[in-house]
N, C-alpha and C positions, 0 to 999 in steps of 0.2 A: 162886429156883426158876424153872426154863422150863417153859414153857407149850408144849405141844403138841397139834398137830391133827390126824388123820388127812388124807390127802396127796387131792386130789379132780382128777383130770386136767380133770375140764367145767369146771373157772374158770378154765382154762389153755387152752382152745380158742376162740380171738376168732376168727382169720380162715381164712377158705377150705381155704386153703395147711395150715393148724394143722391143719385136719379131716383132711385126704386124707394128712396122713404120716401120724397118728394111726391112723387105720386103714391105710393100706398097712402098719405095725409090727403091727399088730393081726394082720394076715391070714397072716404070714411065719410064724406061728406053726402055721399048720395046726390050731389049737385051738376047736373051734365056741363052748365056752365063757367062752373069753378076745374070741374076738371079740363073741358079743351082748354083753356086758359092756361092751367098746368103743365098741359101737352105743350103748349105754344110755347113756353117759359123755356122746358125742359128742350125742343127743340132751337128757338134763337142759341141754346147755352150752343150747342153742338152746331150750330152754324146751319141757318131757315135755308139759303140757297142749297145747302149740299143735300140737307131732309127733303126738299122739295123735289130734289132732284132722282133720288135714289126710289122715292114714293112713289114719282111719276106724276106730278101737281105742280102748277103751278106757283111759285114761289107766292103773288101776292095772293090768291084765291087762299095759299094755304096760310097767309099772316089771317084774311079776314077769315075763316074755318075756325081758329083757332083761337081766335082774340074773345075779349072777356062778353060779347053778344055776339060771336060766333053758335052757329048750329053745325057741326061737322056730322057729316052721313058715318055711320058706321063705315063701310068703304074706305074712307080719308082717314078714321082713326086707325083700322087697323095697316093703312099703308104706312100714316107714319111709323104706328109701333113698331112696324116692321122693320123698317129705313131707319131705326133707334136701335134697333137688335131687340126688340121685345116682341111678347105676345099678351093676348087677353086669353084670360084663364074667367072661370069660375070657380067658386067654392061656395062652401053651404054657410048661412050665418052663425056667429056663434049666440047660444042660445041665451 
């Protein structure tokens, strides 16, 4: 008999490099719920308690913000990106 797990992308994101494609895939999608999902992923990888904390958010407010029927206020995203060492950019599409 196999044994199976459900598939967890945050034990799959160790380095830097891991994060920023992880979300650049994330954001192609145009999908606001597929990316805090992303967020949330990218955060659990680096530890939800210490993001929560460095955000200034409550740890479970920011599991539900984040989770796959999460609506996170802009506010809560750019505090995590922040508390990730990231920021939200702009750029123009390509044509």
């Amino acid at each position: 008999m196999v044994e199976t797990r459900p598939f967890d992308p945050a034990n799959y994101l160790e380095t830097e490099e891991d994060i920023l494609y992880f979300l650049e895939a994330a954001m192609e999608g145009n999908d606001p719920k597929h990316i805090a999902s992303a967020l949330g992923d990218v955060a659990r990888s680096k530890g939800m308690t210490e993001i929560a904390k460095k955000a200034g958010l409550g740890r479970q407010a920011l599991y539900n913000a984040l989770s796959e029927n999460g609506n996170p206020t802009l506010e809560t995203l750019l505090a995590v990106l922040g508390a990730l060492g990231l920021e939200l950019t702009v750029q123009k599409r390509a044509a």
